[in-house]
C-alpha positions as CSV (number, residue, x, y, z in Angstrom):
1,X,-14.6,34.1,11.1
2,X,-14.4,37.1,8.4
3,X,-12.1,39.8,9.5
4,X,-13.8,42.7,10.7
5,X,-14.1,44.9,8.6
6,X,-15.9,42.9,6.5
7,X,-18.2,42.7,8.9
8,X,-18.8,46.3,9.3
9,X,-19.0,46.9,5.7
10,X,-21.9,44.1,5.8
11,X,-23.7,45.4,8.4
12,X,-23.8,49.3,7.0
13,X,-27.3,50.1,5.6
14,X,-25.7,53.3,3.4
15,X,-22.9,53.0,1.3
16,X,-22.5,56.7,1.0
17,X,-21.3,56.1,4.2
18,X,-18.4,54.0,3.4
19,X,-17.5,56.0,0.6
20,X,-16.9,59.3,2.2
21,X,-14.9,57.3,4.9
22,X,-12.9,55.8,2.0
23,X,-12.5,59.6,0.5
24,X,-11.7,61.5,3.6
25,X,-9.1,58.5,4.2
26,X,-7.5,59.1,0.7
27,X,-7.3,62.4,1.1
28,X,-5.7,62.4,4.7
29,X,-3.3,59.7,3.2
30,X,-2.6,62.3,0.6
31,X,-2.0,65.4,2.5
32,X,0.0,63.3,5.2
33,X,3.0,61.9,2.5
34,X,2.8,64.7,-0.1
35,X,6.0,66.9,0.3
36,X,4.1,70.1,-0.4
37,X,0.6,71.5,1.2
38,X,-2.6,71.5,-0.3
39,X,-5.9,72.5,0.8
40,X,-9.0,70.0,0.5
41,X,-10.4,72.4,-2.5
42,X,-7.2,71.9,-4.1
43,X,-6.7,67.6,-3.9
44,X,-10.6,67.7,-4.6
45,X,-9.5,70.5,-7.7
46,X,-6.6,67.6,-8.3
47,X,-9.4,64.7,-8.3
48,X,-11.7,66.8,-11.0
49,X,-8.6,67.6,-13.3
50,X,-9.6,64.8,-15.4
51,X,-13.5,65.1,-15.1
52,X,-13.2,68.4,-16.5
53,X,-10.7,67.2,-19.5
54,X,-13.1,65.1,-20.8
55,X,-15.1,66.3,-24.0
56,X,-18.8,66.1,-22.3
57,X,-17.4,68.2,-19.2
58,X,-16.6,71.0,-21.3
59,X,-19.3,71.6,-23.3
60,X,-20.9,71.5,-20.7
61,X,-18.9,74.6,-19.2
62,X,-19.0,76.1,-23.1
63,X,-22.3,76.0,-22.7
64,X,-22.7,77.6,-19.0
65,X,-20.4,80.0,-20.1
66,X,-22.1,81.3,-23.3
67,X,-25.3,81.9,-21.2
68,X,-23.2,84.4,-19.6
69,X,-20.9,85.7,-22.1
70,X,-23.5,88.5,-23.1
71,X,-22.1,90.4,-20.1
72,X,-19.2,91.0,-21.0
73,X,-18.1,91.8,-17.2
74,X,-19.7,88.7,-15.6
75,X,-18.0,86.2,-17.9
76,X,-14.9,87.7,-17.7
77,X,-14.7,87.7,-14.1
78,X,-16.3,83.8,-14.2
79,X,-13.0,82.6,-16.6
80,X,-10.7,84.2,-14.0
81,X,-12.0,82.6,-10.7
82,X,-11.6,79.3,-12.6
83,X,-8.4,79.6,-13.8
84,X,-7.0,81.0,-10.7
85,X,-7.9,77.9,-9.0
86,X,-5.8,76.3,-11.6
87,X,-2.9,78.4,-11.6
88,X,-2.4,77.6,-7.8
89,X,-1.7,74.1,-9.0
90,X,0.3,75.0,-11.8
91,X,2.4,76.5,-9.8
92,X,3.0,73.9,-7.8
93,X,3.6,72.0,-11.0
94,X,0.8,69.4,-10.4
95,X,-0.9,70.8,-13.8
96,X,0.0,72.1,-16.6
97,X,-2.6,75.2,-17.9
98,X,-2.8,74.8,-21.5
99,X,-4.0,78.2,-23.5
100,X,-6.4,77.4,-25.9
101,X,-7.7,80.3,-28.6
């Protein structure tokens, strides 16, 4: 007799399913035995730190950003809202923000 969760897993049709169980498990495991608080935005922030290290990623956000960069204003105000989202981590020292001419 299999145990039963392999069972379940077997017998679900969508495995999207199954992986946003899996997520939302890792992420209450996470926030439940982490000695400081984070939001969901911020472990899901935490979980894209590497996605948006590698090359691809960012010039893909170059890119996105020089669309905008003609307004002065508007990219300005784009490059803050992203790294403030960092600097909450930073300060928590989960990352470390790396200035980059």
């Amino acid at each position: 007799m299999a145990h039963p969760h392999v069972d379940a897993i077997s017998s679900m049709e969508d495995a999207s399913k199954l992986i946003d169980i899996i997520s939302e498990s890792k992420i209450s495991h996470v926030r439940s035995n982490l000695s400081i608080h984070l939001h969901e935005s911020q472990i899901k922030l935490l979980k894209n730190v590497d996605k948006h290290s590698k090359k691809h990623h960012r010039k893909a956000r170059v890119r996105q950003y020089a669309k905008i960069s003609d307004d002065d204003a508007h990219f300005k105000l784009h490059s803050k809202l992203y790294l403030k989202r960092y600097e909450k981590l930073a300060r928590k020292n989960l990352v470390e923000i790396v200035e980059v001419d």
